[in-house]
N, C-alpha and C positions, 0 to 999 in steps of 0.2 A: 248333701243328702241328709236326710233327717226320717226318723222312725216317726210314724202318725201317731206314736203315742207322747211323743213331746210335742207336737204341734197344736198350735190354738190354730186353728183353720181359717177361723172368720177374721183373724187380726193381722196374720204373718205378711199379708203384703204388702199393707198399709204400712207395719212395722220397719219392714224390708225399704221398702221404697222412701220412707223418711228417713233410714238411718244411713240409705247411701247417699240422700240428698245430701242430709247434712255434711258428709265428709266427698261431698263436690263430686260422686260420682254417680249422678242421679240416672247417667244412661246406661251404667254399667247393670244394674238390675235388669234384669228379665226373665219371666216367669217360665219360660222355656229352661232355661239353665237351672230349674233347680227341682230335687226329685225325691220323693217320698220312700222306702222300702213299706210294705205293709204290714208291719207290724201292728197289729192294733186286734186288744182279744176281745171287741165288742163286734157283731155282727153290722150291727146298725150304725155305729161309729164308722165303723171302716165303711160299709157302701156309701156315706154320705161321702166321706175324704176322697173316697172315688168319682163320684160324681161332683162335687166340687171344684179337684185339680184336673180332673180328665185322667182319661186310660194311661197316655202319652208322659205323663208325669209320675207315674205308679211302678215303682219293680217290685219283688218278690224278693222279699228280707226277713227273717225271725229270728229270735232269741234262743233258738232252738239250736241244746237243752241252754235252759236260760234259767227265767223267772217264773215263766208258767206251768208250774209244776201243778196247777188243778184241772182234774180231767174233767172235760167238756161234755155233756150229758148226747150230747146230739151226734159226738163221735167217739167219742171212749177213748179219746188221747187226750193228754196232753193240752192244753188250752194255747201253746205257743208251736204246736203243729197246724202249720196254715193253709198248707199245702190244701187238703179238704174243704177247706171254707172259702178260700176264694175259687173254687172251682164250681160252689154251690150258689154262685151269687147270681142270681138268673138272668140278671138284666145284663153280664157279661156275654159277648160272643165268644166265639172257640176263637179271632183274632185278637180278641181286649186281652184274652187272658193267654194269650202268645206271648203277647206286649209284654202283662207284667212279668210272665216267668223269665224270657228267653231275650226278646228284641229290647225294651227298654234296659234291664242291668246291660248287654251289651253296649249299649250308647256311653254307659258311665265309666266301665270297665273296659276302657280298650284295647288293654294289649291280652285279653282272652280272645282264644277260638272256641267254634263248637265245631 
């Protein structure tokens, strides 16, 4: 799992899938296995790494209290309270954003219940 704020988005497969080739496990990669937390304090950053990796690949992660300690004009917290921001991303349904909150972290995190 990786925060979208370390991620080059357009490069990591490519990266991914050469550096297992090289160490002879070229089938072991697949982009299914591997998953984002939404960290990310750009609006437009973050909808693209959404729609890039898919819903399926997205959980709900932040720094929070972290690093983003500049309050957000648009909500008056916090810049690494995310919670509001991916809730306002419109092109989410009320399931994508199930996914990230609730069903995806569960895929990663298995020995939690809810």
């Amino acid at each position: 799992m990786d925060s979208l704020g370390n991620t080059c988005p357009y490069k990591e497969k490519e990266f991914l899938g050469s550096a297992f080739y090289a160490l002879g496990l070229s089938g072991f990669y697949n982009s299914n296995n591997l998953y984002y937390a939404c960290c990310a304090y750009d609006d437009n950053f973050l909808a693209a790494a959404i729609k890039q990796h898919g819903v399926d690949q997205i959980l709900f992660g932040t720094e929070s209290p972290g690093s983003g300690g500049v309050l957000r004009p648009d909500t008056g917290k916090q810049s690494d309270v995310l919670i509001p921001v991916v809730d306002s991303l419109e092109f989410l349904s009320k399931e994508d954003k199930m996914k990230i909150f609730q069903k995806n972290p569960l895929k990663v995190f298995t020995k939690m219940t809810v």
